[in-house]
C-alpha positions, 0 to 999 in steps of 0.5 A, a space after each residue: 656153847 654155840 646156839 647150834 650146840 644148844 639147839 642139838 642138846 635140846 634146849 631152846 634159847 630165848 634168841 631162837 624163841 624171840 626171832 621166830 616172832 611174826 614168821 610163817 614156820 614154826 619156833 621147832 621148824 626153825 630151830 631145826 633149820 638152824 641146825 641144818 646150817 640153812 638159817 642163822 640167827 646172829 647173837 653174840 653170847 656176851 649180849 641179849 638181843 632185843 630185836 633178835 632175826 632169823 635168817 634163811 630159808 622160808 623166814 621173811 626176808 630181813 634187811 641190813 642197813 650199813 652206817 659207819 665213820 670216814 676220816 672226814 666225817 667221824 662224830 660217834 653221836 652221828 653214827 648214833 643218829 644214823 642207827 637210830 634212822 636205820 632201826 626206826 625205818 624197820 631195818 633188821 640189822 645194822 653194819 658198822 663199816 667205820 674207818 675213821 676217827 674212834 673206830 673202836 668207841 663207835 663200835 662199842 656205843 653201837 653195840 650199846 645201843 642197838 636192839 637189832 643184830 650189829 655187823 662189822 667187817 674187822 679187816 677195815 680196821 686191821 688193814 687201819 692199823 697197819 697203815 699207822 704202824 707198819 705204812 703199809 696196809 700190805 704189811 698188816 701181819 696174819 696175827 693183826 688180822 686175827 686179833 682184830 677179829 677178835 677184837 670185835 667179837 669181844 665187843 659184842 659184834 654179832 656178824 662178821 664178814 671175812 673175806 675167806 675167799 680171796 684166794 691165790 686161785 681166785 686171784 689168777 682167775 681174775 687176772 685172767 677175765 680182764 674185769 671192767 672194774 677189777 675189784 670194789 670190795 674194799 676188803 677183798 682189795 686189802 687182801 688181794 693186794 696182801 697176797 700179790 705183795 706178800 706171795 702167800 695165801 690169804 690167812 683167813 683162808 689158809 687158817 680158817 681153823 683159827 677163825 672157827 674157834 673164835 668164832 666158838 668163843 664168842 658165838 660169832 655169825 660168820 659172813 662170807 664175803 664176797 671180795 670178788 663181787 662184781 662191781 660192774 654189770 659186765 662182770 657178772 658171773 665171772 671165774 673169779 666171782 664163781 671161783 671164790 663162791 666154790 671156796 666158799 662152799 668148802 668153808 660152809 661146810 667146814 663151820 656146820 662141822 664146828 657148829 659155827 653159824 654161817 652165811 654167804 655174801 653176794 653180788 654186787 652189780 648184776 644184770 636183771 638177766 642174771 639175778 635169778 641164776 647168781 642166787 641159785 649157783 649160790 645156794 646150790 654151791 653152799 648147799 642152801 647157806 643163807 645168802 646176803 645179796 648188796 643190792 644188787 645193782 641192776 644198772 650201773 648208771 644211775 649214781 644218785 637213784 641207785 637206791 631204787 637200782 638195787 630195789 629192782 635186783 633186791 627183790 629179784 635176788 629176794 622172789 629167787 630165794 636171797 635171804 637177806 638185802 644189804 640197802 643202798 642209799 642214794 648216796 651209794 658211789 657219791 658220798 657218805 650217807 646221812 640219816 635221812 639216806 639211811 631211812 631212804 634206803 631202808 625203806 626202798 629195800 624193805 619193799 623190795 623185801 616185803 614185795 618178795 615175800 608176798 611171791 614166796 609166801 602169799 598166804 602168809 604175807 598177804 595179809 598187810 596188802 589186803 588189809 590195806 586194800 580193804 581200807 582204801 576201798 573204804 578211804 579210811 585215811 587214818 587206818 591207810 597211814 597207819 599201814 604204810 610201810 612209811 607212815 610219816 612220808 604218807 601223812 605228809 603227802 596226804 596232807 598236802 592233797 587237801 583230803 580232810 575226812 574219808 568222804 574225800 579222795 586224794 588223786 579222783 575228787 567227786 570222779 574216784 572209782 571207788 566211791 562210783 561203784 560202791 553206789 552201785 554195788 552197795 558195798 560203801 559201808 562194807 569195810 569198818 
């Protein structure tokens, strides 16, 4: 039995109970979203999550931090290290994109460990072995693919994305737009190259039948990939981009039908003019599926901050109405992250989420901010790090200012406005 199925007989799982924790809506309000198809809350049901999250409409926005092997950096025990960097700086969710070395132990340890949702996208290590086996990725069979899928669905995996919507149509409209960068999914790449060589449909488009019931067996959250995504701001929003959402729309449907808990991937590189419409062609095309945004990247520019790049698209896909971020590191388009990249990227983007929220649901999330304001107003230091969304960097840097008690000001001295006005206006012990 599915959650949805669970949820519609009446009963109501602990997962459900455990990812409405800390959330503005209600445990009821957000089982019935489930149902609607409008939030997922990714569990596989051959585990128990600790750190359970619902995705969707009205929740706060999560964050998902992706960590995995190469063929030149394949240490399990790194990955473990970058899992936990991830899960310590508040990421909500975790993907392993490994392809190299182990693959499959790497998988099966991460699962072991982590306490939050983990993801995979199967068609890396399908696309893996075909190279070994056939010499060609081009080569990997519809049923390779398929198994693969399950492959990690039996392994506990709790999402997958699946590249459902690289299509022969959405392939000629790509030919056709003359794309700066072409495509930069490596999973929509190892697809529309199976098609171009093979001269048939996708299979996980052509049976998506056969995706749904494994997605049933297992309870497996489909991600909707975005093969087509944009991976340069001149090629945002083009037919091939929208061509693959509108399929992608069609499919949403299809796993609501089938009780199947889905959401949808998006851009990619995006400019700041069109962020807020790419959000809402896509919620308005997958009729309010929960949308996972990479970024995106506002400017293609700034290799080494691009962290900070997808920041600024984050929390602007985020205030339009995204519901979960897909980090970038400072590593993105130079090298593979390590674990203080992972904390880095987790953090920028749990900003930019946090930022969102304060737009969406100022009632609710402003309560931290003022808290915190409160207490600077105060300079009561111990209780700001303790608020911080990074509590070590901001011990660090307080105590290279020299403060040592709340009589001190970090960045004024004896001329800090704060201290000035209390004078005057009585209110220096006003905050406890």
């Amino acid at each position: 039995m599915t959650l949805i199925e669970a949820l519609k007989k009446g009963d109501m799982p602990e997962t459900v109970v455990l990812a409405s924790e800390g959330e503005p809506l209600t445990l009821e309000q957000i089982a019935e979203d489930i149902i609607a198809g409008v939030t997922v809350v990714p569990c596989n049901n051959k585990r128990t999550l600790e750190r359970p999250s619902g995705i969707g409409r009205g929740l706060r926005v999560k964050v998902n931090a992706n960590i995995g092997t190469s063929a030149d950096c394949a240490s399990i025990d790194y990955e473990i290290e970058k899992l936990k960097s991830a899960v310590d700086a508040g990421a909500d969710a975790v993907m392993d994109l490994s392809t190299g070395g182990d693959i499959d132990g790497v998988r099966k340890e991460v699962v072991k460990r982590s306490p939050v949702p983990v993801g995979t996208v199967p068609i890396y290590q399908a696309a893996i072995l075909a190279q070994e086996k056939h010499g060609s990725i081009v080569k990997m069979t519809p049923d390779e693919m398929f198994d693969s899928i399950e492959r990690h669905a039996a392994d506990g995996v709790d999402f997958v994305t699946v590249h459902c919507g690289v299509t022969t149509e959405a392939l000629r409209c790509l030919e056709e737009t003359g794309r700066v960068a072409d495509i930069v999914s490596r999973g929509g790449a190892f697809l529309a190259g199976w098609i171009i060589y093979n001269e048939r449909e996708n299979p996980l488009y052509e049976d998506f039948d056969r995706l749904l019931e494994i997605a049933r067996k297992y309870d497996l959250t489909l991600s909707l990939g975005d093969g087509f995504r944009p991976g340069a701001v001149a090629d945002a929003t083009d037919s091939a981009q929208i061509q693959e959402l509108v399929t992608l729309g069609r499919l949403v449907k299809r796993c609501r039908e089938a009780n199947v808990q889905v959401m949808v991937e998006g851009p990619g590189h995006v400019p700041v003019n069109q962020v807020a419409e790419n959000v809402r062609l896509a919620k308005e095309i997958t009729d309010g599926a929960p949308f996972y945004v990479l970024g995106p990247l506002v400017t293609d520019v700034a290799p080494g901050y691009d962290h900070i790049v997808a920041g600024m698209g984050g929390l602007l896909a985020a205030y339009a109405g995204a519901d979960f971020l897909c980090y970038v590191t400072p590593r993105e388009h130079l090298g593979l992250p390590g674990p203080e990249d992972v904390k880095e990227g987790v953090i920028v983007t749990r900003i930019a989420a946090h930022a969102a929220d304060l737009g969406r649901n100022p009632s609710f999330f402003m309560k931290w901010d003022n808290e915190m304001s409160r207490q600077r107003k105060a300079l009561h230091w111990e209780a700001q790090m303790r608020l911080s969304i990074d509590p070590k960097r901001a011990r660090e840097i307080l105590s290279s200012s020299g403060v040592e008690d709340e009589k001190g000001c970090s960045m004024c001295g004896e001329f800090c406005a704060m201290k000035f006005i209390a004078e005057f206006l009585g209110t220096e012990k006003s905050v406890c």
